[in-house]
C-alpha positions as CSV (number, residue, x, y, z in Angstrom):
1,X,121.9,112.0,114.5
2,X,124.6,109.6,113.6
3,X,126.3,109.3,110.7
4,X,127.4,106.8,107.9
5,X,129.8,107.7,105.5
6,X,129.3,106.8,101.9
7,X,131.8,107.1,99.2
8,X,131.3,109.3,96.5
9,X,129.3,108.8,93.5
10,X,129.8,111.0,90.2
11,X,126.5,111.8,89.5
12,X,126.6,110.1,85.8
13,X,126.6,106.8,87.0
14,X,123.0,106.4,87.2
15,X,122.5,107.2,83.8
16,X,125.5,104.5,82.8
17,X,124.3,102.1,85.3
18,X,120.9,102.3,83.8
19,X,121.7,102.3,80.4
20,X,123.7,98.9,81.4
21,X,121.3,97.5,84.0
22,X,117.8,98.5,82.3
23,X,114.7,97.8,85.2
24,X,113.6,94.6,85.1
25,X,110.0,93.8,86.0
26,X,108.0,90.2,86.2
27,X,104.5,89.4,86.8
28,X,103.9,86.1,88.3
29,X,100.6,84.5,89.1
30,X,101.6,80.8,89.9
31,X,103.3,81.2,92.9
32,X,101.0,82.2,94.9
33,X,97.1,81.1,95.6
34,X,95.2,84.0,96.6
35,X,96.7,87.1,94.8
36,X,99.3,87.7,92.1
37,X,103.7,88.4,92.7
38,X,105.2,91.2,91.2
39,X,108.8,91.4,91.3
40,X,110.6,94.4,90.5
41,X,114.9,94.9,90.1
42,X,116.2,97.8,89.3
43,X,119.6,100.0,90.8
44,X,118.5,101.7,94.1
45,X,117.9,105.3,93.6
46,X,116.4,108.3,95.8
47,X,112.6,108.0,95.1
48,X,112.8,104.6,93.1
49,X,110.7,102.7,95.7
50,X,108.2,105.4,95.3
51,X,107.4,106.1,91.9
52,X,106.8,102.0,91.7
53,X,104.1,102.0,94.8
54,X,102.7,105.1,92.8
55,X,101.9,103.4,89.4
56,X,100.5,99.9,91.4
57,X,98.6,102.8,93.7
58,X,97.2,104.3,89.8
59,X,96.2,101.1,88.8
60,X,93.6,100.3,92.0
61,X,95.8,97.3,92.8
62,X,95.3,96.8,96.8
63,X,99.0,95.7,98.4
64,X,98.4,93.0,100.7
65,X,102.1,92.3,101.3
66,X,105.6,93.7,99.9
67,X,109.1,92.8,100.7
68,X,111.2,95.9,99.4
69,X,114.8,94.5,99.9
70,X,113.9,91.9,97.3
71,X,111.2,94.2,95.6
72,X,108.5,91.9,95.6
73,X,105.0,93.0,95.7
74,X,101.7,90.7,96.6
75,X,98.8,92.6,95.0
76,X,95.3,91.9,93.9
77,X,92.6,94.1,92.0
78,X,89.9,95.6,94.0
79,X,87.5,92.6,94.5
80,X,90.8,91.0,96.4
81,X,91.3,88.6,92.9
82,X,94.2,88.0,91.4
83,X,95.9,90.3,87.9
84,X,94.9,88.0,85.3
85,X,94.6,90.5,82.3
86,X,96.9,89.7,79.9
87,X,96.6,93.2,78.4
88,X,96.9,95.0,82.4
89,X,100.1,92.3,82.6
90,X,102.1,94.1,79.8
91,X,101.1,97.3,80.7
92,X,102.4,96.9,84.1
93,X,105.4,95.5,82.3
94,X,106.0,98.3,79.9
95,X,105.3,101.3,82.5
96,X,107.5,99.5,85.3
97,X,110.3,98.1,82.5
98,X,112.8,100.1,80.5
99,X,110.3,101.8,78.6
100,X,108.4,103.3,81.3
101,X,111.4,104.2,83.2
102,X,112.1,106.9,80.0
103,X,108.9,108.4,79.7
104,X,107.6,111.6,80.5
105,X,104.2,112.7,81.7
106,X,100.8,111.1,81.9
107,X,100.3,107.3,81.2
108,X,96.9,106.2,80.4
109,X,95.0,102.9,81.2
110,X,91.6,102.2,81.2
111,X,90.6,105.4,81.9
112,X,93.1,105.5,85.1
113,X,96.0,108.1,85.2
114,X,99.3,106.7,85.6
115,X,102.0,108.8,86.8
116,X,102.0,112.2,86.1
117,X,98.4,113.1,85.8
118,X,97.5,115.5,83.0
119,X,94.1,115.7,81.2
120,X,94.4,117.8,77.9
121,X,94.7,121.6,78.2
122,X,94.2,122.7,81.1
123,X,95.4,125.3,84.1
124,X,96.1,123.3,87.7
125,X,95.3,125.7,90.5
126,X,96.2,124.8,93.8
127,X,94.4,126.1,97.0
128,X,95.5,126.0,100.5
129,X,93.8,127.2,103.9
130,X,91.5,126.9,106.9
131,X,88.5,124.8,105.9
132,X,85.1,125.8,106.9
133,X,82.0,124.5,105.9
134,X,80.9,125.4,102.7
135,X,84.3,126.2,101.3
136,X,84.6,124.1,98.5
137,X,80.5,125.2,97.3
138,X,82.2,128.8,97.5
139,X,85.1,128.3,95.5
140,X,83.5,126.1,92.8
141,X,81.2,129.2,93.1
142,X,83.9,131.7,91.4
143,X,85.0,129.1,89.1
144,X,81.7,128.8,87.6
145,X,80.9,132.7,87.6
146,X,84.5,133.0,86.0
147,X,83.2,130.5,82.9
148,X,85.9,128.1,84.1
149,X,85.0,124.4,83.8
150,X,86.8,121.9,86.4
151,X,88.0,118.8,84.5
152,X,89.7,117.0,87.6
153,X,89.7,117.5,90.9
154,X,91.0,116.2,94.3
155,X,90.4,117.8,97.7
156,X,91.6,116.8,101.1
157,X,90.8,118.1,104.7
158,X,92.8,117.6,107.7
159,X,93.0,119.2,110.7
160,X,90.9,122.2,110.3
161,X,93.2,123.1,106.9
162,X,91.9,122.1,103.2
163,X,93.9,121.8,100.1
164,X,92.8,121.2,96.8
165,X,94.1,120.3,93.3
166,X,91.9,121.9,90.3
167,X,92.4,121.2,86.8
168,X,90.0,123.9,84.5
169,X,89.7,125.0,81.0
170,X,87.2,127.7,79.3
171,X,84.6,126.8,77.4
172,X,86.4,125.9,74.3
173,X,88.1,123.8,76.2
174,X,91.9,125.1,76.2
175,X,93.9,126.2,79.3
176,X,93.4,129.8,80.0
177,X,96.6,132.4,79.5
178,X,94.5,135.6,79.6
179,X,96.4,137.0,82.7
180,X,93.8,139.1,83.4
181,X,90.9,136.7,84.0
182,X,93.2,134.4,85.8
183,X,94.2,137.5,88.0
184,X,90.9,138.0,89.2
185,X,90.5,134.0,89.5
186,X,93.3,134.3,92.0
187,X,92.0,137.6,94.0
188,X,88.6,136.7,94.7
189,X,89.6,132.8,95.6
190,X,92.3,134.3,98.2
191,X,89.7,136.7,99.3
192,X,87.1,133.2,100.0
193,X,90.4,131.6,101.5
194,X,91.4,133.9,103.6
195,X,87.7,134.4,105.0
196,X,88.7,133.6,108.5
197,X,90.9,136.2,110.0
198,X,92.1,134.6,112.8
199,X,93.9,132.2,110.6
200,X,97.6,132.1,111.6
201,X,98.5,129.8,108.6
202,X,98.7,131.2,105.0
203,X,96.2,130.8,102.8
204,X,97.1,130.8,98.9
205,X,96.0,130.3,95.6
206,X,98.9,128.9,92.7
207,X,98.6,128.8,88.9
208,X,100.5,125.8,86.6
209,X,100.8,124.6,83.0
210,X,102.6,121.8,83.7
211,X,102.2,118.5,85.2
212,X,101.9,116.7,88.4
213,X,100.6,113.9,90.6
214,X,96.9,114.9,92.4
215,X,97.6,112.6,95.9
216,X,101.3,113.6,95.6
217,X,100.8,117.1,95.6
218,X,98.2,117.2,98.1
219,X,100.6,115.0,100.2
220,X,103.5,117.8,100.1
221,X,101.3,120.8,100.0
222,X,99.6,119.9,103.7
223,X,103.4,118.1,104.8
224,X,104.3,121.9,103.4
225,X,101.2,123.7,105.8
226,X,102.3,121.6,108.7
227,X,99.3,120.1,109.3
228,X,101.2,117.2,111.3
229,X,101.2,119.9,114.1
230,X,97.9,119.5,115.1
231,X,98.2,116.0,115.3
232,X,95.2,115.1,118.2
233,X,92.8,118.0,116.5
234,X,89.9,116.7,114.8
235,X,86.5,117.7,113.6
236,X,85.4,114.1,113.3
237,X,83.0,111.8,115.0
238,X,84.0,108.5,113.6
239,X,85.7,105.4,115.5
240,X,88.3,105.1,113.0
241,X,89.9,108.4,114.8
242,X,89.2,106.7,118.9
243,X,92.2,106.6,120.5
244,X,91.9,102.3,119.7
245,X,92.0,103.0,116.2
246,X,94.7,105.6,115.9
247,X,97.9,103.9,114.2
248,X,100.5,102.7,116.6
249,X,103.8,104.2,115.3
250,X,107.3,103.3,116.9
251,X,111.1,104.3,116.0
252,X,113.5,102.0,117.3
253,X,117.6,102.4,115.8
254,X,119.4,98.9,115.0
255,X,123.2,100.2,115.8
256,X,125.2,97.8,114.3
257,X,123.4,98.4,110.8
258,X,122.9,101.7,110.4
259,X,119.2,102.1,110.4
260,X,116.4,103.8,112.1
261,X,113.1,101.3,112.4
262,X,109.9,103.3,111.4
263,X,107.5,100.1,112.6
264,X,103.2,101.4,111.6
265,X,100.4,99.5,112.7
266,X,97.2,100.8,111.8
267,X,93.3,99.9,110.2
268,X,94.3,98.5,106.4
269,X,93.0,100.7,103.6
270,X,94.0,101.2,99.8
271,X,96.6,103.5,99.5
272,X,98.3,103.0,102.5
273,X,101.6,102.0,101.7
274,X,102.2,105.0,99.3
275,X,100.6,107.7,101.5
276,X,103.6,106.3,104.2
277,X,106.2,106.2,101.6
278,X,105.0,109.7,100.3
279,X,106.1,111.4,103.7
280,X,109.3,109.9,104.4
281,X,110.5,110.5,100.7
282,X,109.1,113.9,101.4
283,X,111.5,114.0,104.7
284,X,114.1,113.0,102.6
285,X,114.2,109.5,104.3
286,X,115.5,106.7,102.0
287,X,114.2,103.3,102.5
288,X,116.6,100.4,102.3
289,X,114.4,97.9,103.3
290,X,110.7,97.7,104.3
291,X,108.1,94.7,105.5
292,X,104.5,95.3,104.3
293,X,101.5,92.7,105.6
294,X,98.3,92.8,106.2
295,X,96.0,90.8,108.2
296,X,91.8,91.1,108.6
297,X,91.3,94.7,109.3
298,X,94.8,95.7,110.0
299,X,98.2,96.6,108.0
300,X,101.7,95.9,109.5
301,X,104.6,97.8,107.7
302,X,108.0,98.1,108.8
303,X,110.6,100.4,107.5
304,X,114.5,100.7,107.5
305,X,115.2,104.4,106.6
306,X,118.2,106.6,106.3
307,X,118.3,110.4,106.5
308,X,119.5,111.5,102.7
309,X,122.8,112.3,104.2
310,X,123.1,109.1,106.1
311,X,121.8,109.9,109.5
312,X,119.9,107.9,111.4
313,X,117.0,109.7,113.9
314,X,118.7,109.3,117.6
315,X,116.7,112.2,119.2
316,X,113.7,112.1,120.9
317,X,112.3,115.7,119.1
318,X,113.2,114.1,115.6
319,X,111.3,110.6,116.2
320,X,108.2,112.5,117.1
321,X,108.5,114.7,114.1
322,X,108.5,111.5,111.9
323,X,105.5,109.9,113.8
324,X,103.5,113.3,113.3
325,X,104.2,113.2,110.3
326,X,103.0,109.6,109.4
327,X,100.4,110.1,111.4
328,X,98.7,112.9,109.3
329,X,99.5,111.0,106.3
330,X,97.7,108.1,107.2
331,X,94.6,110.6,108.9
332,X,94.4,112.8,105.3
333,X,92.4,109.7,103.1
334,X,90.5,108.5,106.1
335,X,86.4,109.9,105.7
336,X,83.8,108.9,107.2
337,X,79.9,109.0,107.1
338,X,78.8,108.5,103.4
339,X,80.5,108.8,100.2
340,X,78.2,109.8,97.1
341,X,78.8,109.3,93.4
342,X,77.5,111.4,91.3
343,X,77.3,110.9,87.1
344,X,76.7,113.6,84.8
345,X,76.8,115.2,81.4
346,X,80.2,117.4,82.2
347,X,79.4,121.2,81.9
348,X,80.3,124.1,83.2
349,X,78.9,124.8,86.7
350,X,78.0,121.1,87.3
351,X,80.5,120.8,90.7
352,X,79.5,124.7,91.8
353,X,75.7,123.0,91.7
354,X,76.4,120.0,93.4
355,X,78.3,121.4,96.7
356,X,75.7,124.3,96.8
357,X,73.1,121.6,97.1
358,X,75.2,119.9,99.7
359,X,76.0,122.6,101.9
360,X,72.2,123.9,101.9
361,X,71.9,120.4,103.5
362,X,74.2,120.7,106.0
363,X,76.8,118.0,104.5
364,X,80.2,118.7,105.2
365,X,82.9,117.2,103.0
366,X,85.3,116.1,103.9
367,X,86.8,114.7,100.2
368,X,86.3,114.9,97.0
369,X,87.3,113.7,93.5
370,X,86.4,114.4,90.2
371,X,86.8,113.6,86.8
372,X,85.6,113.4,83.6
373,X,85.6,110.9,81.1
374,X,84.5,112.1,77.4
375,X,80.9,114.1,78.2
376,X,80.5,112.6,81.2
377,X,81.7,114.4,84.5
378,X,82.3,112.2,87.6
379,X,82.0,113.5,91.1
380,X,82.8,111.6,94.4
381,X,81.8,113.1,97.6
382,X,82.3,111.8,101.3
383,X,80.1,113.4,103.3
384,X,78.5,114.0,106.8
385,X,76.0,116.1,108.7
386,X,78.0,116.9,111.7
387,X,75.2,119.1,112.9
388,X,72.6,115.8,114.0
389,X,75.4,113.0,113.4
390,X,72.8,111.2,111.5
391,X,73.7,109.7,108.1
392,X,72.4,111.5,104.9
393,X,68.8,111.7,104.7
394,X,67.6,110.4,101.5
395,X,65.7,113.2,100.9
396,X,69.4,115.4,99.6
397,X,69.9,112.9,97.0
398,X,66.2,113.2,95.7
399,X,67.5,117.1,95.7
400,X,70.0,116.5,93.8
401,X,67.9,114.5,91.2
402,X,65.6,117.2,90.8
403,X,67.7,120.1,90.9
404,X,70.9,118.9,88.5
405,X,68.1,117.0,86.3
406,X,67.1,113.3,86.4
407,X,69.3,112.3,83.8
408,X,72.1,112.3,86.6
409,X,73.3,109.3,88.3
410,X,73.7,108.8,91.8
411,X,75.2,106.0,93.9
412,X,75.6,105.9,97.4
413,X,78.3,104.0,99.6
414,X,78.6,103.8,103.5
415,X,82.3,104.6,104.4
416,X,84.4,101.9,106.0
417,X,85.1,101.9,109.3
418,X,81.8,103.7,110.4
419,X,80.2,103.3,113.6
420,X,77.1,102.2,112.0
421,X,78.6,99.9,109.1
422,X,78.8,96.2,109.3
423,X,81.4,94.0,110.5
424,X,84.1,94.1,107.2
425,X,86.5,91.2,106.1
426,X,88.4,94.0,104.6
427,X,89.3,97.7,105.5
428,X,88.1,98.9,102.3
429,X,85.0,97.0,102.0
430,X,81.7,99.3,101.6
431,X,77.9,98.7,102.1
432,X,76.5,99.9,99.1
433,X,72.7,101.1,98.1
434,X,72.8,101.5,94.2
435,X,70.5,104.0,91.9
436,X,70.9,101.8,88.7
437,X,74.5,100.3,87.8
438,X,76.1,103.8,88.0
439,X,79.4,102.6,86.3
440,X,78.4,100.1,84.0
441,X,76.6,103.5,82.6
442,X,78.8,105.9,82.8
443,X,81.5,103.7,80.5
444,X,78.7,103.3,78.0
């Protein structure tokens, strides 16, 4: 790798160059048509770039372009319209100014989680191993036979290996500290883990208090697993993994700056700028200067990265380590077949029910969210019978309504990309067959 010197930096200078140059954020809606400008100056620090992708990620906006040497972002909302909210404007203001900058933990907005994600008292567990199907049914399983109730929840699979970020509380609603029950929480959920002998990768099962960031996490426990090694390996049947789909990753060096090019072309998607700048912060790259665009149904983005002791990547063995890795980043949020929502009155048990209804099916999932908002308890599922490569037969959701109770609302959604979905103006788009107006609903 070669080098660039720096000069040294004593390491209170941030803290006097912030105090004198506070962040400076602007939202701007006039300069351009179709979506709105958010500009962003601040000192460059390790990790800056990605704690702001992280909060526009929080707030649903969708990046259709970003120029990171002058820290301007083009964003829109969901429905591709511009941020005309005066309310969301000063939020964005406050959480990305001065103010935000000195905060700690969880920031709240309209029912999203900003930041650090935290949801009362609670106790994260985190879960790593080979997935199988009907894993996730047997782990809510002991969580429910345990009298734990899951609050939040993310799970990711990815080349044959699962991880999962659980947020649960007993029945009265507080984090649990009896060691005892939370010993035998860990011992039989290692014992479901590690299930599969032949597993040469470790399976574990970790306890917190504290706080932390549910696609972050999951981002560094699989970069942590390795699953970039089996980059090629995959379970699925959907185009978006053909070999004309997969993302087209390059590293090229530019000598007389300094830099390594990291240059990613691949399907668009929400989240896909922060899942790339998740794994190169996680590599300890620093971006200097990156190129983000997007056009129909594919994203350009173009990095200038430094190694955090100012090496650029000059061998062949470390420029496919880095394209492995981006590659699995980008791989992690892509699902296919269908994705069902599912509203409830929260209790405890609800998620074990759900995925035991699923897996009696023969649905695999392949991701999952949940949350709850108040009483009610939101699940998302993407799903799909790999057995007959069919989609979901109607049939499992009329399961579902009898067996959880008809008061629960279900709304189903054909993932993106899908061999059998429409031609999409946008990668994130979704063909959509609604039970009743699930969300309007569930806010009220």
């Amino acid at each position: 790798m070669a080098k660039v010197c720096w000069p040294y930096f004593d390491p209170e200078y941030e803290n006097f160059s912030n105090r004198i140059n506070p962040p400076r954020v602007s939202v701007d809606n006039d300069s351009c048509h179709d979506c709105t400008l958010i500009k962003f100056d601040s000192i460059n620090k390790p990790g800056i770039l990605l704690e702001v992708v992280q909060i526009l990620t929080d707030l649903d906006f969708i990046i259709t372009k970003a120029y990171i040497s002058s820290d301007v972002f083009h964003v829109t909302d969901q429905q591709g319209k511009k941020i005309t909210d005066s309310q969301t404007i000063d939020f964005i203001e406050k959480v990305l100014g001065p103010k935000g900058q000195n905060t700690e933990g969880v920031k709240s907005w309209q029912g999203k989680r900003v930041g650090v994600h935290s949801i009362g008292d609670h106790t994260a567990i985190e879960l790593i191993g080979r997935d199988r199907p009907g894993l996730l049914s047997e782990i809510s399983a002991v969580l429910a036979s345990l009298q734990f109730n899951v609050i939040a929840a993310e799970v990711w699979t990815h080349n044959r290996r699962i991880a999962c970020v659980l947020y649960v509380n007993d029945a009265t609603n507080q984090a649990m500290d009896d060691s005892k029950r939370l010993s035998i929480m860990e011992e039989q959920l290692n014992h479901i883990l590690r299930g599969c002998q032949d597993d040469e990768k470790v399976a574990r099962t970790s306890f917190s208090m504290g706080f932390t960031h549910m696609d972050r996490r999951l981002h560094q426990m699989l970069f942590a697993d390795r699953d970039y090694e089996s980059a090629g390996v995959t379970t699925t049947t959907d185009v978006d993994c053909a070999p004309s789909f997969r993302p087209k990753i390059r590293i090229e060096r530019i000598v007389e700056k300094g830099y390594s090019v990291v240059s990613v072309r691949c399907k668009d998607r929400a989240k896909l700028m922060f899942d790339i700048v998740c794994t190169l912060t996680d590599m300890q790259y620093v971006v200097f200067h990156a190129t983000i665009s997007s056009e129909g149904l594919y994203a350009s983005q173009e990095y200038f990265i430094r190694h955090m002791d100012g090496c650029t990547l000059d061998t062949e063995g470390e420029k496919e380590r880095v394209i492995k890795c981006i590659e699995a980043a980008i791989q992690r949020r892509v699902s296919e077949g269908v994705s069902l929502e599912l509203c409830a009155k929260d209790r405890v048990g609800l998620l074990s029910e759900v995925t035991r209804i699923l897996r009696e099916n023969g649905l695999t999932v392949s991701r999952a969210g949940v949350s709850t908002v108040g009483e009610k308890g939101l699940n998302v599922f993407y799903v799909r019978d790999d057995a007959s490569g069919n989609p979901v037969d109607m049939k499992i959701i009329e399961a579902l309504r009898k067996e959880i109770g008809q008061t629960v609302m279900v709304n189903v959604k054909r993932v993106p990309g899908s061999a059998k979905a429409p031609p999409q103006t946008r990668g994130w788009a979704k063909t959509s067959f609604f039970f009743g107006n699930l969300f309007e609903r569930f806010l009220t």
